[in-house]
N, CA, C and O atoms as CSV, one atom per row, in Angstrom:
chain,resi,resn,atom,element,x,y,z
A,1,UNK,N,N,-16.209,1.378,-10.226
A,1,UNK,CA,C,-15.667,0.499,-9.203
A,1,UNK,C,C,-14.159,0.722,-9.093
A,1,UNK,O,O,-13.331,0.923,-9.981
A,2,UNK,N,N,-14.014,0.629,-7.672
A,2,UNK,CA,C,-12.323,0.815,-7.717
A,2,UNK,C,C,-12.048,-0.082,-6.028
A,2,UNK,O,O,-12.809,-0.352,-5.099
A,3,UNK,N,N,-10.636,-0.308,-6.270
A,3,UNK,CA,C,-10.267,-0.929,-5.551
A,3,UNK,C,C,-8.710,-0.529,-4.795
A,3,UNK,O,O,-7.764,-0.633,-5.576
A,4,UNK,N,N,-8.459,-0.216,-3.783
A,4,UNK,CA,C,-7.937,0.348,-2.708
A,4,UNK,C,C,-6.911,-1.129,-1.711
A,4,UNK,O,O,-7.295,-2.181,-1.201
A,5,UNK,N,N,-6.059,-0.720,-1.781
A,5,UNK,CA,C,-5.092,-1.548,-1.297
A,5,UNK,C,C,-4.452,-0.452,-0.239
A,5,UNK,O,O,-4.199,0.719,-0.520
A,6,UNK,N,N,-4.229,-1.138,1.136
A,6,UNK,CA,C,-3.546,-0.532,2.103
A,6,UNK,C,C,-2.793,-1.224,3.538
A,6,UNK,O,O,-3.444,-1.397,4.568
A,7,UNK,N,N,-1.580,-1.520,3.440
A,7,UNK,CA,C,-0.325,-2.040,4.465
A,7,UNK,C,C,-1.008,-2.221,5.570
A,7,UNK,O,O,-1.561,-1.161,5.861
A,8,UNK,N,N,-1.199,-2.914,6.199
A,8,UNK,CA,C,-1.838,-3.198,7.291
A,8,UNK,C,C,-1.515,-4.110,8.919
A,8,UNK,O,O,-1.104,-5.259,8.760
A,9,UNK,N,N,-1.656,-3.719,10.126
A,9,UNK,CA,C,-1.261,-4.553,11.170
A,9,UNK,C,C,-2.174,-3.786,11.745
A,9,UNK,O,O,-2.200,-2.570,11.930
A,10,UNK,N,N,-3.267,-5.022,12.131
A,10,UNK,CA,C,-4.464,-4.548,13.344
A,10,UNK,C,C,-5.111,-4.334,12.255
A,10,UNK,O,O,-5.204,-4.821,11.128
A,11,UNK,N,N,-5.709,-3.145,13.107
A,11,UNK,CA,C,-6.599,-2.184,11.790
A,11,UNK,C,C,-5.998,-0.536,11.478
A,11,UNK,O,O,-6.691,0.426,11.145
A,12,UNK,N,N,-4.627,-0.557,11.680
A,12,UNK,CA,C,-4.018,0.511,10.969
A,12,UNK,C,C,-3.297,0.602,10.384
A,12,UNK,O,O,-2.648,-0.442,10.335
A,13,UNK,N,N,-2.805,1.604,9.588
A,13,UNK,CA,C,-1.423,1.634,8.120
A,13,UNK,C,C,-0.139,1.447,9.170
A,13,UNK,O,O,0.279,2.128,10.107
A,14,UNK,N,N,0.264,0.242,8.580
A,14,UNK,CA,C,1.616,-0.439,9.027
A,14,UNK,C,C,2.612,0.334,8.012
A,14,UNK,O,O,2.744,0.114,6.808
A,15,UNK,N,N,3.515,1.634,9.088
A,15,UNK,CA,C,4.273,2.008,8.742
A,15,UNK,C,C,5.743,1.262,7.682
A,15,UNK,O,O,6.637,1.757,6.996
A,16,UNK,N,N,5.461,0.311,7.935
A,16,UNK,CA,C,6.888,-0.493,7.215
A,16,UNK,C,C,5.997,-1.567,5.891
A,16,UNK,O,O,5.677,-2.755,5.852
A,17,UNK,N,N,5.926,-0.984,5.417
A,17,UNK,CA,C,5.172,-1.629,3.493
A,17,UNK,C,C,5.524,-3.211,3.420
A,17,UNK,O,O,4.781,-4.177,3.247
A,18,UNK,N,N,6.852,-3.130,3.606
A,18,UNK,CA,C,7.738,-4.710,2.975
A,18,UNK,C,C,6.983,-5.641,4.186
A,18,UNK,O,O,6.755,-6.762,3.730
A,19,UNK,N,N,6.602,-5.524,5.367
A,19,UNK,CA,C,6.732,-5.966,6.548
A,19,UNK,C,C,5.686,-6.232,7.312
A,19,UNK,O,O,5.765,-6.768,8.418
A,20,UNK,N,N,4.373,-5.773,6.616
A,20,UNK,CA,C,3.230,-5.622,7.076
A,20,UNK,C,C,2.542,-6.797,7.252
A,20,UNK,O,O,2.805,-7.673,6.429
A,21,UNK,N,N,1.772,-7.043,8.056
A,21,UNK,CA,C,0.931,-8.473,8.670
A,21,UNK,C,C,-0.123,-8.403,7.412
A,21,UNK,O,O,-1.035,-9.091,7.871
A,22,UNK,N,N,-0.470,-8.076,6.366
A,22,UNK,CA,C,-1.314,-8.151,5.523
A,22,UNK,C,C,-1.666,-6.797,4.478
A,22,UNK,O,O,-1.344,-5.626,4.677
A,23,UNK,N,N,-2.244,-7.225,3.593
A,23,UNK,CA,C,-3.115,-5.508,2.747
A,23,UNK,C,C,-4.526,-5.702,2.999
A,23,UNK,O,O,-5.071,-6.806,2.987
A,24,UNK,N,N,-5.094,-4.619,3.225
A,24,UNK,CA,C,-6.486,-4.668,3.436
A,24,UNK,C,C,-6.931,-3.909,2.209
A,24,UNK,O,O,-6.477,-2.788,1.981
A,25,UNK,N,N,-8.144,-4.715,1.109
A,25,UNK,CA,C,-8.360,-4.717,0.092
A,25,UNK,C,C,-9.399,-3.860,0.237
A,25,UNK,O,O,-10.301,-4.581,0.664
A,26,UNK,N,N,-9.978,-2.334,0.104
A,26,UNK,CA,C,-11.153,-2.381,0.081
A,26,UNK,C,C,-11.787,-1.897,-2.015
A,26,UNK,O,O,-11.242,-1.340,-2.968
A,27,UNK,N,N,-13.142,-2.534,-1.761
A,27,UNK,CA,C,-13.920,-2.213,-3.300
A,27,UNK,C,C,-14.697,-0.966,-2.934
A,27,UNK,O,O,-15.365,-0.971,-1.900
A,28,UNK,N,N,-14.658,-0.001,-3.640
A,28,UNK,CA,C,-15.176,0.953,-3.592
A,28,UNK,C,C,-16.360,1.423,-4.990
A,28,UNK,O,O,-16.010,1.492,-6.168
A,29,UNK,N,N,-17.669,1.677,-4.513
A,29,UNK,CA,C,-18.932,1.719,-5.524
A,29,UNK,C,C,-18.288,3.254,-6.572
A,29,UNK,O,O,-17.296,3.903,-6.238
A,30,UNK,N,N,-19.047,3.518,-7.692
A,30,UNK,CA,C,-18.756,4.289,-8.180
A,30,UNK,C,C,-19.299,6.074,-7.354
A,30,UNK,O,O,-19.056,7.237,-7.677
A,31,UNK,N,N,-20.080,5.460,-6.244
A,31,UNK,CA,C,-20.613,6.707,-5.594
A,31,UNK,C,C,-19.715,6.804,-4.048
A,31,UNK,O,O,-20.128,7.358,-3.029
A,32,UNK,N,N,-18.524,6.171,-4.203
A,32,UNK,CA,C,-17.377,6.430,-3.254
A,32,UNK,C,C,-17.464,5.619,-2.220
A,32,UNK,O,O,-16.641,5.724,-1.311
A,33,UNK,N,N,-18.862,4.305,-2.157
A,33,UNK,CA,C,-18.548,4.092,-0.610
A,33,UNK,C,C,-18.158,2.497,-0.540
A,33,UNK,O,O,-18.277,1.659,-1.434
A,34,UNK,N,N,-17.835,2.393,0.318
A,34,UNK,CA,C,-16.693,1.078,0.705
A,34,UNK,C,C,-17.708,0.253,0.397
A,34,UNK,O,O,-18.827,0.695,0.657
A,35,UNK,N,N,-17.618,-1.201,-0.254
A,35,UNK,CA,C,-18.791,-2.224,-0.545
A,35,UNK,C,C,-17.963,-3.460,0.079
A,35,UNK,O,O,-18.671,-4.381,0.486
A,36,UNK,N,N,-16.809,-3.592,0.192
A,36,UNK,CA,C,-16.159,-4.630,0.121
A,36,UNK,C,C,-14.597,-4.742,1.442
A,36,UNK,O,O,-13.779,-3.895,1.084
A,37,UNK,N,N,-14.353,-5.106,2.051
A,37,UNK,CA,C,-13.066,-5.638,2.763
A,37,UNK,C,C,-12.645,-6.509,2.517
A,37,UNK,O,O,-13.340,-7.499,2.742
A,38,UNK,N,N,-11.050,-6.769,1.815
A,38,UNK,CA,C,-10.836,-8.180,2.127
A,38,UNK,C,C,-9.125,-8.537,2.869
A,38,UNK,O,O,-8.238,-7.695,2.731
A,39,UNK,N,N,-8.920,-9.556,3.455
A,39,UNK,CA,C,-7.660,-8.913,3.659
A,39,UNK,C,C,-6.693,-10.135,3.316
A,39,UNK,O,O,-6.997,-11.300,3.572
A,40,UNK,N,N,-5.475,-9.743,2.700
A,40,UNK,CA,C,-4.885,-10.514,1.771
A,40,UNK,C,C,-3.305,-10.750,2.753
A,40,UNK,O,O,-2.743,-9.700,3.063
A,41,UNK,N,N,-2.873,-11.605,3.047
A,41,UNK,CA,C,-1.652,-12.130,4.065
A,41,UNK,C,C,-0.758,-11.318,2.760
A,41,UNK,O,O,-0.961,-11.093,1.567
A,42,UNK,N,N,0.542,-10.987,3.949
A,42,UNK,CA,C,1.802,-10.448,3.431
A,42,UNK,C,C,2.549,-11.532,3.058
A,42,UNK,O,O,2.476,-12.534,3.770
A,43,UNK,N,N,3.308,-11.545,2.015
A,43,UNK,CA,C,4.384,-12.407,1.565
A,43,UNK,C,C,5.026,-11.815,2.464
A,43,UNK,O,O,4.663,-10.788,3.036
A,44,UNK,N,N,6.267,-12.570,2.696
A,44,UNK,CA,C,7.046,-12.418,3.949
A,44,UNK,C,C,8.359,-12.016,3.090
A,44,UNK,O,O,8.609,-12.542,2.005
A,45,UNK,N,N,9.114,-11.097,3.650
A,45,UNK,CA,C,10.386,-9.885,2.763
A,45,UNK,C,C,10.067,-8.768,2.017
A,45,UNK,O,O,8.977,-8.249,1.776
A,46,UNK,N,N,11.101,-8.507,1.719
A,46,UNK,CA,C,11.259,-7.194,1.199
A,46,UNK,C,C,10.020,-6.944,0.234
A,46,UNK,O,O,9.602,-7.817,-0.527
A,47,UNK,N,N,9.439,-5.591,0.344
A,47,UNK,CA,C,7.975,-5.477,-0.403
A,47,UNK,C,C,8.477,-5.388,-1.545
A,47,UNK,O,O,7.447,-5.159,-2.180
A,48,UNK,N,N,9.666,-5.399,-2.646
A,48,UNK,CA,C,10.046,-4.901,-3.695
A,48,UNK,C,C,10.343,-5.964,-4.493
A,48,UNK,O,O,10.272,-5.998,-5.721
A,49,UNK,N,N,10.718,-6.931,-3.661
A,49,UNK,CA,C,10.860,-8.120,-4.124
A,49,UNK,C,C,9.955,-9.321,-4.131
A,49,UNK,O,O,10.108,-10.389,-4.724
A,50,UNK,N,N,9.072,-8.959,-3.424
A,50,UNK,CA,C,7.944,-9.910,-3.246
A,50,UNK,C,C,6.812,-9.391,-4.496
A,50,UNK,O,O,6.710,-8.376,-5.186
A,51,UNK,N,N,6.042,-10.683,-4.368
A,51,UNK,CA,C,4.930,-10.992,-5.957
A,51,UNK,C,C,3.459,-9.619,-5.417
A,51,UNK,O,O,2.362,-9.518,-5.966
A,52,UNK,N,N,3.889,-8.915,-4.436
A,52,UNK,CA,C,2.625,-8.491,-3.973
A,52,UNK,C,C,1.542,-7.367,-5.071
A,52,UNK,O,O,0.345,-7.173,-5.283
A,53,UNK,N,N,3.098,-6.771,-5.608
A,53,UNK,CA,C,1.860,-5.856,-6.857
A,53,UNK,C,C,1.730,-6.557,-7.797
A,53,UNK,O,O,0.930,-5.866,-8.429
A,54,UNK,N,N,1.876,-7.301,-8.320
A,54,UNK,CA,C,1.042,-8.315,-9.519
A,54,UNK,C,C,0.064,-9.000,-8.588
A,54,UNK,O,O,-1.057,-8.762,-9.038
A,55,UNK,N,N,-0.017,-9.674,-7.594
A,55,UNK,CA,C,-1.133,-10.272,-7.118
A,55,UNK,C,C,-2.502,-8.848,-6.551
A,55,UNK,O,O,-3.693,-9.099,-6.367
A,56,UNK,N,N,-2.036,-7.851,-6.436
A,56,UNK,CA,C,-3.108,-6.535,-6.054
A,56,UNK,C,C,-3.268,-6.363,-7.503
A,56,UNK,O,O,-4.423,-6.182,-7.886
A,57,UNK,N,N,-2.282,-6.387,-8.433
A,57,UNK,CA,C,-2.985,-5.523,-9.679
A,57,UNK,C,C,-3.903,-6.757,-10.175
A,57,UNK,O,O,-5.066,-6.514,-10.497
A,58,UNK,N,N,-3.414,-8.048,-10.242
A,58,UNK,CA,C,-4.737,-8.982,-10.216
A,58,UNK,C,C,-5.932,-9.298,-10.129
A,58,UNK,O,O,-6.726,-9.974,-10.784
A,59,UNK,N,N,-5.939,-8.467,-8.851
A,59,UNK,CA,C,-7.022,-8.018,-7.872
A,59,UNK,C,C,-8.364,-7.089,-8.633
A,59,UNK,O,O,-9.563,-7.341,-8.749
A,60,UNK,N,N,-7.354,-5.703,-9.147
A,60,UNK,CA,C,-7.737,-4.490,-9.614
A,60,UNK,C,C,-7.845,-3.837,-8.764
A,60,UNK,O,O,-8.964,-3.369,-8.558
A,61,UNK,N,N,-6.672,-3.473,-7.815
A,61,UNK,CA,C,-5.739,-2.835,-7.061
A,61,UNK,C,C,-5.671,-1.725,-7.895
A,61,UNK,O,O,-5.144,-2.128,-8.932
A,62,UNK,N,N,-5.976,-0.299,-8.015
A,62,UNK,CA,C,-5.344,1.076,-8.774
A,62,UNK,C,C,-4.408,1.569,-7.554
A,62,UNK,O,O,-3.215,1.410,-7.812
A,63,UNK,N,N,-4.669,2.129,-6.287
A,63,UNK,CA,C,-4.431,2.690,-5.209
A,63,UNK,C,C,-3.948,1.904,-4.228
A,63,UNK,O,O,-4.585,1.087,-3.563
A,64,UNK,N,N,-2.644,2.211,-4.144
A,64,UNK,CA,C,-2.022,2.068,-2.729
A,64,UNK,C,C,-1.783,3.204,-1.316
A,64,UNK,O,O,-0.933,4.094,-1.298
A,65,UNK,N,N,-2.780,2.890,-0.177
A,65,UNK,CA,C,-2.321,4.216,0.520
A,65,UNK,C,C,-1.620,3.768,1.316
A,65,UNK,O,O,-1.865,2.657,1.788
A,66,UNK,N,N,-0.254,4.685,1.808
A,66,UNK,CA,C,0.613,3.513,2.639
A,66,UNK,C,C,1.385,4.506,3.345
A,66,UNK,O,O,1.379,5.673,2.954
A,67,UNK,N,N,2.034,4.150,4.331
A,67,UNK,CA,C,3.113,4.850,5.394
A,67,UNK,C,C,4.183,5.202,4.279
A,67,UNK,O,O,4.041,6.111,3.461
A,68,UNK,N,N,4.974,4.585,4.340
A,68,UNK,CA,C,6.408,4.959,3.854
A,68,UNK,C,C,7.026,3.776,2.891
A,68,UNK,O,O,6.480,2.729,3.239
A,69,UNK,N,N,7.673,3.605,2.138
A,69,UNK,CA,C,8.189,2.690,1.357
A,69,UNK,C,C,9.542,3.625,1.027
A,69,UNK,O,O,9.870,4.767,1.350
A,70,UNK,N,N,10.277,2.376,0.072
A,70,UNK,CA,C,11.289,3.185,-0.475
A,70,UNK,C,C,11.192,2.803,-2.198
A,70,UNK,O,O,10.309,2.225,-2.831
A,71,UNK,N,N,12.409,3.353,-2.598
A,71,UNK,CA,C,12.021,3.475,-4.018
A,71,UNK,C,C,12.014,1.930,-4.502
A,71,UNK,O,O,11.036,1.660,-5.199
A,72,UNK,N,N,12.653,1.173,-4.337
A,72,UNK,CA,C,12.013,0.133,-4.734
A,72,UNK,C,C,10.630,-0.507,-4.796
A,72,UNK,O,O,10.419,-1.106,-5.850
A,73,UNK,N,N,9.822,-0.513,-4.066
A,73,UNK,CA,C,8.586,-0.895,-4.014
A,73,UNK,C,C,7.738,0.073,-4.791
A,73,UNK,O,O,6.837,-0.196,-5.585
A,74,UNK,N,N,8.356,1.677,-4.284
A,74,UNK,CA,C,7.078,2.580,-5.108
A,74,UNK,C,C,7.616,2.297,-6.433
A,74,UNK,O,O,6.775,3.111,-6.813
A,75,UNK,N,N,8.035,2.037,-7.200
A,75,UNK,CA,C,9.095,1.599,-8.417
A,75,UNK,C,C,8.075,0.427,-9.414
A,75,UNK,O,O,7.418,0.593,-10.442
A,76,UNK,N,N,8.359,-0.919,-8.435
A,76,UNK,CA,C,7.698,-1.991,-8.552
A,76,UNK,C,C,6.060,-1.566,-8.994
A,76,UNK,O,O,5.603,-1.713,-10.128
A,77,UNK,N,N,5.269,-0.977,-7.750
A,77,UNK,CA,C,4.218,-0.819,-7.594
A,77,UNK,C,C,3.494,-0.071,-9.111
A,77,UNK,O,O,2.608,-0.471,-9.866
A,78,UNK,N,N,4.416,1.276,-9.104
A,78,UNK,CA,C,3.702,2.500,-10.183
A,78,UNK,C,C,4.184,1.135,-11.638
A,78,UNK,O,O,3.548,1.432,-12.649
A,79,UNK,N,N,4.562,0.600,-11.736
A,79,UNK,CA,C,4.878,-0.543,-12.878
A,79,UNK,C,C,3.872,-0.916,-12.806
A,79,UNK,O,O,3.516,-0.108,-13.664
A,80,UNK,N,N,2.837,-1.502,-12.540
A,80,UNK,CA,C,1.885,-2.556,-12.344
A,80,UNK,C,C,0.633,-1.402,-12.225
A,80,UNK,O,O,-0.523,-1.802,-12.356
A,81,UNK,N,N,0.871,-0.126,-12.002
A,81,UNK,CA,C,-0.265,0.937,-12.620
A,81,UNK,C,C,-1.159,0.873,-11.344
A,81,UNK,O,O,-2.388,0.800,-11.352
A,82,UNK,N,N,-0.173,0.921,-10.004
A,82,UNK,CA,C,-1.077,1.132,-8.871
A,82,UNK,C,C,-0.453,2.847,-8.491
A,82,UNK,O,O,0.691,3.171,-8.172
A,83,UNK,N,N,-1.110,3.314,-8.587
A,83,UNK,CA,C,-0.880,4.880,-7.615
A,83,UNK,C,C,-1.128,5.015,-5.891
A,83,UNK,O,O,-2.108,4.983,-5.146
A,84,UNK,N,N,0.450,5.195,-5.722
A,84,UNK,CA,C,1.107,4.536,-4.143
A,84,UNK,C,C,0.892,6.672,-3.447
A,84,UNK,O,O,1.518,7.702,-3.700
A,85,UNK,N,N,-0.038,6.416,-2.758
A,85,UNK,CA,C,-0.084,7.504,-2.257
A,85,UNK,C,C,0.673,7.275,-0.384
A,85,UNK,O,O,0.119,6.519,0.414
A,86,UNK,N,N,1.807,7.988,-0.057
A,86,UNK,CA,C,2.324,7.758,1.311
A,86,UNK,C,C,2.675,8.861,2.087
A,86,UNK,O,O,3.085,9.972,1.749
A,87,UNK,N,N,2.472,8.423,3.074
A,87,UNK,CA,C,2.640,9.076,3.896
A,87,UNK,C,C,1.098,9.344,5.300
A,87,UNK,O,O,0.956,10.249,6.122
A,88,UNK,N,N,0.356,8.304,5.057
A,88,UNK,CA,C,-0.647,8.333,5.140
A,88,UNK,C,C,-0.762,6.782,6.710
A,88,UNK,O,O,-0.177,5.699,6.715
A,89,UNK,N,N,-1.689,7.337,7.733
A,89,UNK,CA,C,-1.333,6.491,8.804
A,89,UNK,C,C,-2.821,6.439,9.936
A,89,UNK,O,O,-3.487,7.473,9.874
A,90,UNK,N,N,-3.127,5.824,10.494
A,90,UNK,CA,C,-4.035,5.565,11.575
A,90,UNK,C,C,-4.879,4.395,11.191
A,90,UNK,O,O,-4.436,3.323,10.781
A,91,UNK,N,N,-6.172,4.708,11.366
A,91,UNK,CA,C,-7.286,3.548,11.239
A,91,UNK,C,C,-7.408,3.529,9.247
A,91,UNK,O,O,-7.610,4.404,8.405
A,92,UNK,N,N,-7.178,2.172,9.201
A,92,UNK,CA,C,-7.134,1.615,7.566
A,92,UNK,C,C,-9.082,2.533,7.116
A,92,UNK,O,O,-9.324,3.333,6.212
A,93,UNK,N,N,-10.135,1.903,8.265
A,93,UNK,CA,C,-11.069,2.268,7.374
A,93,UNK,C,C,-11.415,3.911,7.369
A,93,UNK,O,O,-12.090,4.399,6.462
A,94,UNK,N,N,-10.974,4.576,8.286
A,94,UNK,CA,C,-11.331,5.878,8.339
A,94,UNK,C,C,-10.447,6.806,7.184
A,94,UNK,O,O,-10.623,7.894,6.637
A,95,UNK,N,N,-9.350,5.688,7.137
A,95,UNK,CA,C,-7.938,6.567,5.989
A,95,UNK,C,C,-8.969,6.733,4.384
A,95,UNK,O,O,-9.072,7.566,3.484
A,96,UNK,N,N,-9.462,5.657,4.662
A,96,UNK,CA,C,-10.085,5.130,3.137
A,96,UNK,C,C,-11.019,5.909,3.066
A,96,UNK,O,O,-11.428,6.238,1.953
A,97,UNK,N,N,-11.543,6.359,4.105
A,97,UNK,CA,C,-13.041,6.972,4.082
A,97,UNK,C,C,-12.615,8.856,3.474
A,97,UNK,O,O,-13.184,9.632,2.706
A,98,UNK,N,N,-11.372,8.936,4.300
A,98,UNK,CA,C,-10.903,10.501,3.975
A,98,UNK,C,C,-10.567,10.689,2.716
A,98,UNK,O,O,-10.743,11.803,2.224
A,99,UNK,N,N,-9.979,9.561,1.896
A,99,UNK,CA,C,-9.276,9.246,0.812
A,99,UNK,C,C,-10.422,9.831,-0.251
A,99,UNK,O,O,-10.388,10.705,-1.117
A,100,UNK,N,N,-11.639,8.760,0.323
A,100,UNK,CA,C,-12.535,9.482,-1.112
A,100,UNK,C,C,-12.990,10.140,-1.171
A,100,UNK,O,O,-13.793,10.345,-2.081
A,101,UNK,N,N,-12.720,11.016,-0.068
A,101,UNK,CA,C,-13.312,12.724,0.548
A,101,UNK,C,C,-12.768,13.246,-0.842
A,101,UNK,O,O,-13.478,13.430,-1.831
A,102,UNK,N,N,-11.733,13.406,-0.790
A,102,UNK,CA,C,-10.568,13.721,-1.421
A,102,UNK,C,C,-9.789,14.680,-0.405
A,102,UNK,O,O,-9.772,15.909,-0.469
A,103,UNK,N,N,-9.245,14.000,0.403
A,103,UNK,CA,C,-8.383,14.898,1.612
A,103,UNK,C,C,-7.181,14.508,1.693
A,103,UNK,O,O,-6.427,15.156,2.418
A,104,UNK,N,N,-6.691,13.382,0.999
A,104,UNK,CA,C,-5.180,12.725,1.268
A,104,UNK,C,C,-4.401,13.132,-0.294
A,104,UNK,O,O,-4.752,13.233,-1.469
A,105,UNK,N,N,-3.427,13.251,0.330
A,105,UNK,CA,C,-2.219,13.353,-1.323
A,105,UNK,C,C,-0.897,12.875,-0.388
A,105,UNK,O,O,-0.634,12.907,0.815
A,106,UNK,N,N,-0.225,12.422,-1.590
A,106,UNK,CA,C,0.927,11.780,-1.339
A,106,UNK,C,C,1.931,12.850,-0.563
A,106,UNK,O,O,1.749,14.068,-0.535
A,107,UNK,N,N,2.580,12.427,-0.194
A,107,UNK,CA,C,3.416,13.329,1.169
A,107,UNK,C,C,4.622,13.775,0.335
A,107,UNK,O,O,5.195,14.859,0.441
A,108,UNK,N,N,4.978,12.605,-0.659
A,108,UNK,CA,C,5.923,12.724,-1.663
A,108,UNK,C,C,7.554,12.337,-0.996
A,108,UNK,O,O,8.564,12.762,-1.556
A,109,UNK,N,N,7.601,11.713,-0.082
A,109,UNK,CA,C,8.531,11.576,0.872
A,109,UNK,C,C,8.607,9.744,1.027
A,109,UNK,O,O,7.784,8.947,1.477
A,110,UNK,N,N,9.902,9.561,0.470
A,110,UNK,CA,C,10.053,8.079,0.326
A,110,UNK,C,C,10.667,7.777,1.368
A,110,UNK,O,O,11.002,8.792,1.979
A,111,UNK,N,N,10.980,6.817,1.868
A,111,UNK,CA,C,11.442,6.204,3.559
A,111,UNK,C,C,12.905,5.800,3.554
A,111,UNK,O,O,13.135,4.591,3.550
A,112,UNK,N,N,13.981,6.697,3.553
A,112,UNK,CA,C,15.173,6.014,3.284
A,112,UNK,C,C,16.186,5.207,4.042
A,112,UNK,O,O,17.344,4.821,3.886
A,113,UNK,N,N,15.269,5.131,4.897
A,113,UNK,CA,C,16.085,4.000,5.855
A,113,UNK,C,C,16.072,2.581,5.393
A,113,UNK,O,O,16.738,1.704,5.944
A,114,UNK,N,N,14.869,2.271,3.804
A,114,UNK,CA,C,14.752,1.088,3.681
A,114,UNK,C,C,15.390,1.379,2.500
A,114,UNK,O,O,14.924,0.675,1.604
A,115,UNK,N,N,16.301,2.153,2.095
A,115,UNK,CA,C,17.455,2.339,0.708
A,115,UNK,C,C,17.921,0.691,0.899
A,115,UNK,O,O,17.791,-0.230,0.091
A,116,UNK,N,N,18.719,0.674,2.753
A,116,UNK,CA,C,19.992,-0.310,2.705
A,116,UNK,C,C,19.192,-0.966,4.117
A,116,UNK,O,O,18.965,-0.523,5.243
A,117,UNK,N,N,18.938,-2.111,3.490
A,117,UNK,CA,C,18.159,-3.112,4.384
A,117,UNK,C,C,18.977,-3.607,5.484
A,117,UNK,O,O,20.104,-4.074,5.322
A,118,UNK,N,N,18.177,-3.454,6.998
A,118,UNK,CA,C,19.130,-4.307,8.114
A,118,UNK,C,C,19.769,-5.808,7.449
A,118,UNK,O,O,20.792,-6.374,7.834
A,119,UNK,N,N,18.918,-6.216,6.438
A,119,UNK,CA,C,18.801,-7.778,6.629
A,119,UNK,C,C,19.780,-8.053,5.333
A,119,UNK,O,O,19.731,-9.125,4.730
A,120,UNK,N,N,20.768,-6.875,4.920
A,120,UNK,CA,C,21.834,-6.966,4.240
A,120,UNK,C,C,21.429,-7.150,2.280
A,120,UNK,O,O,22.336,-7.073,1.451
A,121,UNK,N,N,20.446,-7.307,2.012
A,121,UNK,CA,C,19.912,-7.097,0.747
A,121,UNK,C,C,19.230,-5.377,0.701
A,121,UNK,O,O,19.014,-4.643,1.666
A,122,UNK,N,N,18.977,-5.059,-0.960
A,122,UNK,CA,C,18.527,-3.688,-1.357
A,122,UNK,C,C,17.617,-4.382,-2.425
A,122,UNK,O,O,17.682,-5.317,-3.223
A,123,UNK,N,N,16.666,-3.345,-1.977
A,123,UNK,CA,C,15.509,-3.119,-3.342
A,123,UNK,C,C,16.535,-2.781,-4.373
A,123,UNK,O,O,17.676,-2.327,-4.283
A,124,UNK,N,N,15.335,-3.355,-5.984
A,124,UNK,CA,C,16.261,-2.900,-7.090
A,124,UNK,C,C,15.649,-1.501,-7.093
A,124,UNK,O,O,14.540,-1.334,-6.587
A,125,UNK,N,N,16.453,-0.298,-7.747
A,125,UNK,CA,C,15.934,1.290,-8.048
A,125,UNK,C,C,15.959,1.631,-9.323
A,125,UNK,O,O,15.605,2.758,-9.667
């Protein structure tokens, strides 16, 4: 069993992590296929600073697939023993579906426009 966490607005990967209208939780069987959706409201601010990876690793959250973050959050996140794969974008369930293909890898490319926040605060690094 595993469990899949992914940034979400609508039903696709919400490019902006900290900012996203929710995570969409999915449980995944040991024979790869989705058993479960759930979708969990965004704390509102900065994703680095918010309770969100202790409440996913709670969960049993391993995997984050996500647009872009910056080092703060992927920071936060790999702490709490979730593996933040980014760079990754369109329909949440089809992403998930490629994911356990095994077709996605991390892009390895952190988002540095969210180094120095419009809203005058920084993730810790």
């Amino acid at each position: 069993m595993m469990k899949i966490a992914v940034p979400t607005r609508g039903n696709v990967v919400d490019d902006h992590f900290g900012h996203c209208e929710m995570y969409s939780v999915f449980t995944v069987s040991d024979d790869s296929k989705i058993e479960k959706t759930e979708n969990i409201p965004s704390p509102q601010g900065c994703g680095c600073k918010s309770n969100i990876a202790s409440v996913l690793k709670e969960m049993g959250v391993t995997v984050m697939l996500a647009g872009n973050m910056g080092g703060g959050a992927l920071n936060v996140l790999n702490s709490q023993g979730i593996r933040v794969i980014r760079g990754c974008s369109g329909n949440v369930y089809q992403l998930v579906e490629t994911f356990l293909k095994g077709y996605i890898i991390d892009s390895g490319i952190g988002c540095h426009q969210h180094e120095n926040h419009e809203e005058g605060h920084q993730c810790s690094h």
